[in-house]
Every structure is written in structure tokens, then in C-alpha cells.
N, C-alpha and C positions, 0 to 999 in steps of 0.2 A: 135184480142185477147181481151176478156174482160177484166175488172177493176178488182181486186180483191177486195176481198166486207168486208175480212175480217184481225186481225190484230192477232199475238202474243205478248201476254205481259209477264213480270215476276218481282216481287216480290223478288229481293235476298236478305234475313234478314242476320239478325246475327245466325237464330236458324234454321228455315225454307227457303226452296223456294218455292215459289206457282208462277205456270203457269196457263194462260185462254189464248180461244181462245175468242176473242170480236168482234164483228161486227161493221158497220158505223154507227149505231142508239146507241152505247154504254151499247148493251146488252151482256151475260159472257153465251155464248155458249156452253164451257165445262171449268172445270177447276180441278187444283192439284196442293197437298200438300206432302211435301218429307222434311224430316232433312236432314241439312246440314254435310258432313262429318267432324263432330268435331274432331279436333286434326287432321286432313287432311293436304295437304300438297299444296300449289299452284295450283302443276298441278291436283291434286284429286278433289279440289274445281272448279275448268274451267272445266275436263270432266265432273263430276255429274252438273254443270250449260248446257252444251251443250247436254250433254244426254236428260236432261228436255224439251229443248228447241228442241232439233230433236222430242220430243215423242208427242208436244205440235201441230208442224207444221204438223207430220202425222194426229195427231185430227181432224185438219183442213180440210182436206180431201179436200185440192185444193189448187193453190198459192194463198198466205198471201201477203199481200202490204207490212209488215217489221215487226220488233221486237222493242218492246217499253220494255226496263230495269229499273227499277227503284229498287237504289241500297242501302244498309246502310251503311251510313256514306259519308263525301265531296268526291266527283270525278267531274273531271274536263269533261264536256258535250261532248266539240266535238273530243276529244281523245277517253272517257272512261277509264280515267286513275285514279285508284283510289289516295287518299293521308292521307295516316295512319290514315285510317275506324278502329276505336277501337276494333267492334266485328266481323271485316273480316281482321283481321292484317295481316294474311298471303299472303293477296293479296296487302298489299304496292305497289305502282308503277306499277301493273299491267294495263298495257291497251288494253282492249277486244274488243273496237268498230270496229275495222278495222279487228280484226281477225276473229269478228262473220261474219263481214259482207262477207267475203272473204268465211266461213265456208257455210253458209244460201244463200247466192248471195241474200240477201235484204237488205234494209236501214237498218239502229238500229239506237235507238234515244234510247241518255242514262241522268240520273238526280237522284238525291238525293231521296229517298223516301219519307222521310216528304216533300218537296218542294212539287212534285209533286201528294200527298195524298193531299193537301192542293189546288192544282189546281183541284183536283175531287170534294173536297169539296165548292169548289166559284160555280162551275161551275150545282153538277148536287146531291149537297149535302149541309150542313147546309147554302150555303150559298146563293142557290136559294129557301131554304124555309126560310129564311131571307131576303126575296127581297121586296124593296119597288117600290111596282108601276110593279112587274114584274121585274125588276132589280137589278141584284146581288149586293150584299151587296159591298161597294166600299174598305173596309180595312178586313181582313178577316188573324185572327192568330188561324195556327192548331197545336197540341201540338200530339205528338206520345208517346204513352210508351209501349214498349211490351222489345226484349232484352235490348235495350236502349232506353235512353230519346231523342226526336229531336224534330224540329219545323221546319216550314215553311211561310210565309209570303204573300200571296197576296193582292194587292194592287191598286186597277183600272183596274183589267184584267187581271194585269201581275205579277210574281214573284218579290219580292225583295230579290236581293239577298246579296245586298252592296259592298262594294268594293273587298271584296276574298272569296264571295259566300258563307261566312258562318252567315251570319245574325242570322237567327234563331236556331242557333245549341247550343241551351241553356243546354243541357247535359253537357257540360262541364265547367258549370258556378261552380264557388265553393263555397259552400255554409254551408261546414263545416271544421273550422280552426283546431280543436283540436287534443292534442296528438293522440287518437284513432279516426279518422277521416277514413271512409275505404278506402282501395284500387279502384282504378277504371278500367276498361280494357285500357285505355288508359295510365295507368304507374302512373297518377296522384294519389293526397289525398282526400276526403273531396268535388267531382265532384258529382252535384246535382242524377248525370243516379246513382255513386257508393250506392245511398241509396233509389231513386225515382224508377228505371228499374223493369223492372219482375225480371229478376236474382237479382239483389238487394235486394228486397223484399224479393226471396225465402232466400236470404241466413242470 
């Protein structure tokens, strides 16, 4: 039985989910974009993510070596257990790794989105055309704003993630004290995403 040659990935935002199917050479085969079901409900958010992901794997048009998720907001890697993601609140404590995997019969490898946008980036983006000598850049900070603000960290190769894996999740630095200091989707006041994010901005 051959190798399969190619992988499912996905994109679950705060607004959007975007699926591809990508190949070993790190080229985007096919790919799709779908709003999230706002005002959804746990389980409406898992089917429309699994629906995506069944419609992704038929794309493929053969067996996929697994599903690579990269999610918003902190979750815990080798469960896929979220931990009160601001713009996926409904999914608190939810843990998917083991139920995709049971669902798909493949691996799923799960990570933070900025983290992981920031390992695309050392690797095949600003920070291999920052390379001295041919060599990626040794310290490399990626910054995200689209629903929310986040960040990522590489470091010599690897992620830093620090001691509770939120190193760079500067979205919820607070950065404004005053009486009208806005709301943030996280419950806080005066949090750099409630003023820096897209919805922030629009509103």
C-alpha cells in the first residue's frame, strides 16, 4: 500500500474556517472558506468543523496521511482540548483530537494558530527570505490580527511556548485602564485584541 502523499489541514478562526488539501512539497491543492456558525451552539460548531473536514478529505480524492488543525485561541496539543479561546467560547473544554481521530481513522495534530502561522513563517515565509547564509532567521515574532489579536514565537527552530504555552498571546495584554476602556470577548476591559482586532476596529 502506498504512502499517501498528501495532508488535510484547517484554519478554525473566530469568523471563518478555511480547509486545503497540501501535498509533501508544501503546495495548497485545493482549498475553502465557510463562516463559522455565529451564535451556534457546541455541538453546531463540531458538525460544521467535521462537515468541512469530510468535504476536504473527499477533495483529496485518495487517503490523506492526517489532519493538521490549527485553532484560535490556547489548546492544549496532545488532547485538543480547548481553554477559554475568546472567540470560540463555546467550545471551552472541548477536546476533538481523539474524537476526529476516531471520526477520519487518521492522525490530527492540533496547535494554536498564531504558533503555528509563525512556524510557516521561519520556515517557508518572512523568515526564509530573512535567512543569512541560507539560514532561517534564529529568533522570529509573528503577530496575527484578523478576529483577534495573537502571536507566536520562534526560536532556533522551535516554538517557544513558555511555561503555560501562552508566551505570545499578547491579545490580552491590557493596554487601556480607563473608565471607558472597551469590552473584550474574553470578559476583560481595556485588552490590546478589544481595540487592535478587526472586530474591534470595525466597531
Amino acid at each position: 500500500m502506498s504512502t499517501p502523499q498528501v495532508v488535510v489541514v484547517m484554519d478554525w478562526g473566530g469568523t471563518w474556517t478555511r480547509t486545503a488539501v497540501v501535498n509533501r512539497q508544501g503546495e495548497i491543492l485545493w482549498q475553502s472558506r465557510e463562516p463559522n456558525p455565529q451564535g451556534g451552539s457546541k455541538e453546531e460548531y463540531l458538525a460544521n468543523a467535521e462537515r468541512l473536514l469530510a468535504n476536504a478529505i473527499r477533495q483529496a480524492g485518495g487517503p490523506v496521511a492526517g489532519i493538521g488543525a490549527a485553532v484560535a485561541g490556547p489548546v492544549e496539543p496532545t488532547t485538543g482540548t480547548f481553554y477559554q479561546p475568546p472567540n470560540l467560547m463555546v467550545l471551552d473544554g472541548v477536546a476533538f483530537k481523539a474524537l476526529w481521530e476516531n471520526i477520519f481513522d487518521v492522525p490530527v495534530w492540533v496547535g494554536n494558530d498564531a504558533n503555528l502561522a509563525a512556524l510557516g513563517e521561519h520556515y517557508y515565509g518572512a523568515g526564509k527570505e530573512s535567512a543569512d547564509n541560507g539560514r532561517p532567521v534564529k529568533t522570529l515574532f509573528y503577530v496575527t490580527v484578523s478576529t483577534g489579536v495573537g502571536g507566536g514565537v520562534v526560536d532556533k527552530g522551535s516554538l517557544f511556548l513558555g511555561a503555560n504555552g501562552l508566551t505570545a498571546e499578547i491579545g490580552h495584554t491590557l493596554v487601556d485602564t480607563s473608565e471607558s476602556a472597551l469590552e473584550c470577548q474574553c470578559g476583560s476591559r481595556g485588552c490590546l485584541e478589544a481595540m487592535a482586532s478587526g472586530t474591534g476596529i470595525e466597531r
